[in-house]
C-alpha positions as CSV (number, residue, x, y, z in Angstrom):
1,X,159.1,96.3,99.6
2,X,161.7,97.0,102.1
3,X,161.8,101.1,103.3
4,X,165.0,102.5,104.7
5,X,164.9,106.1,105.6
6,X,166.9,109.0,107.8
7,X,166.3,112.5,108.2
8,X,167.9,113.3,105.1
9,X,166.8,110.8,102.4
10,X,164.5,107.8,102.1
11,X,165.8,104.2,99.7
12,X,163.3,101.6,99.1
13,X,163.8,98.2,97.3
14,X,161.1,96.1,95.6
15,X,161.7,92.2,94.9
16,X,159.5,90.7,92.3
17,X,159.2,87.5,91.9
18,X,156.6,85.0,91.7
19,X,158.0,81.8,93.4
20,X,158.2,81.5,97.1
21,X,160.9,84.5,98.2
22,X,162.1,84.1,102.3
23,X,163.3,87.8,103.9
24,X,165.7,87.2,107.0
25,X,166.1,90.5,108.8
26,X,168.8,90.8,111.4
27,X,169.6,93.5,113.2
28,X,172.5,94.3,116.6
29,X,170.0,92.4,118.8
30,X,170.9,89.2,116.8
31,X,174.4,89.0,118.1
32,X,175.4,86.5,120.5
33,X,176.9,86.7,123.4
34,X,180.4,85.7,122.5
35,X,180.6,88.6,119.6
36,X,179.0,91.1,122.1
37,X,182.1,90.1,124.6
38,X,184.4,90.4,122.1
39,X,183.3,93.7,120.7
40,X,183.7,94.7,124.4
41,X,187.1,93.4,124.8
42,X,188.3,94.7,121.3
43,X,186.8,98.3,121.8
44,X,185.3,97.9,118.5
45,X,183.0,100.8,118.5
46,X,181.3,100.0,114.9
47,X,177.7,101.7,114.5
48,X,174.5,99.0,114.7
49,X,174.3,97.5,111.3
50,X,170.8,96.0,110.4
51,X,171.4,93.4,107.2
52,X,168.5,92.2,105.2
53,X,168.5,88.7,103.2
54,X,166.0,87.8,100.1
55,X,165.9,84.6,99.2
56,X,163.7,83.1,96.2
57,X,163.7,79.6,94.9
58,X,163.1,80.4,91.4
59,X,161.8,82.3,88.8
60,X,163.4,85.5,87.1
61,X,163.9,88.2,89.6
62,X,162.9,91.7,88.9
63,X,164.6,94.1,91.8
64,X,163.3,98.2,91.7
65,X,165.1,100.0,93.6
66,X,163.9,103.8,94.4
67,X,165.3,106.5,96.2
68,X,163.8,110.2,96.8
69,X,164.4,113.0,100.2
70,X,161.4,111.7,102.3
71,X,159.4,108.5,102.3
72,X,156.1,110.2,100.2
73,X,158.2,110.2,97.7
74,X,159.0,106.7,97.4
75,X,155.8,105.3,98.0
76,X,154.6,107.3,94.8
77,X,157.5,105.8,92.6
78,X,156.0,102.3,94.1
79,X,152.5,103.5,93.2
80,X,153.5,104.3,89.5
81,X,155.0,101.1,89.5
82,X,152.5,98.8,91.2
83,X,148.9,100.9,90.8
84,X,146.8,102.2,93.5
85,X,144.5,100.4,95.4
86,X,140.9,101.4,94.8
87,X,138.6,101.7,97.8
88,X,136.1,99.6,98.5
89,X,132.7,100.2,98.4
90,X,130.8,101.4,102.0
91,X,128.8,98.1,102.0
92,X,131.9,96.2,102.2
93,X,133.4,98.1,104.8
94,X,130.5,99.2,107.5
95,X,129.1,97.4,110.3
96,X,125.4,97.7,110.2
């Protein structure tokens, strides 16, 4: 699950699928230096961009995306979708 959020509104994406899946995430500090001189020279004043790759090697892909005004709300789309996580019991847990 990958979470995007701002102030104003939160997006969320959730890749299923059961064969080996890669996720490349780049972001500004991934340029080079000859695109950072060249976005000096050129002025180019375009906002940080941060780009997100998901790669499987098989298998039918199911892809939920969810969107709502704040993060809480997103994660409780994902928890209709995928189920809470019951606690464990205290004897797993504790340190005697």
């Amino acid at each position: 699950m990958t979470l995007c959020f701002r102030v104003t509104h939160t997006a969320s994406i959730f890749w299923l699928n059961a064969a080996e899946t890669w996720v490349d995430i780049l972001g500004p500090a991934d340029q080079n230096v000859v695109s950072s001189i060249v976005n000096f020279v050129s002025g180019s004043t375009a906002p940080p961009q941060i780009e997100s790759h998901f790669m499987s090697e098989s298998g039918i892909i199911d892809t939920f995306f969810m969107l709502g005004p704040n993060p809480k709300d997103v994660f409780q789309q994902y928890r209709k979708l995928t189920g809470s996580t019951p606690l464990p019991q205290a004897s797993v847990i504790l340190f005697c």
